[in-house]
C-alpha positions, -999 to +999 in steps of 0.1 A: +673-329+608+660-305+633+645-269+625+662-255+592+653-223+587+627-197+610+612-167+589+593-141+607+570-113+597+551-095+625+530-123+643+537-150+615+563-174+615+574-200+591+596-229+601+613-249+578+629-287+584+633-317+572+606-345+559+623-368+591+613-342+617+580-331+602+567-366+605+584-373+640+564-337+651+528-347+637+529-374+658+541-352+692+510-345+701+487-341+735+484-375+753+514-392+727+536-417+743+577-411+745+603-428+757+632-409+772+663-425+757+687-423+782+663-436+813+639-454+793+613-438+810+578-434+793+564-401+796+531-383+779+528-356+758+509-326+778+511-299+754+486-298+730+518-299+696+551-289+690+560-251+701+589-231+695+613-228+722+645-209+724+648-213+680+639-253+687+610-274+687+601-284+722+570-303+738+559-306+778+562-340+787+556-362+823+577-387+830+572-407+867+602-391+876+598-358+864+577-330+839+586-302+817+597-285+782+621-307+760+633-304+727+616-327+700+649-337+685+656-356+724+634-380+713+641-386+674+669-413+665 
């Protein structure tokens, strides 16, 4: 479900994945909603979309209880 396949040349890089993700990552966007699935917290999207991370997708999120980077797929059943 998650990234696929990363191609790179010079500054430009492709990223390939699946139709599932795609549609879950348009949505991950500044001031989205998202619910952390293991505290059920509801945090906001910071980050303006979706950024590579380490080879995954990842957006900044605050939660009450906490803020930072996490990976898209966290929040995709």
């Amino acid at each position: 479900m998650g990234l696929i396949y990363v191609e790179r040349q010079g500054r430009k890089i492709t990223c390939f994945t699946s139709s599932k993700m795609k549609a879950a990552l348009d949505k991950m966007v500044k001031g989205a909603k998202l619910t952390d699935p293991n505290t059920n917290e509801e945090g906001t999207v910071t980050s303006d979309k979706p950024f590579l991370m380490g080879g995954e997708y990842c957006v900044n999120v605050d939660f009450p209880s906490d803020s930072g980077a996490y990976s898209c797929e966290y929040f995709i059943e």
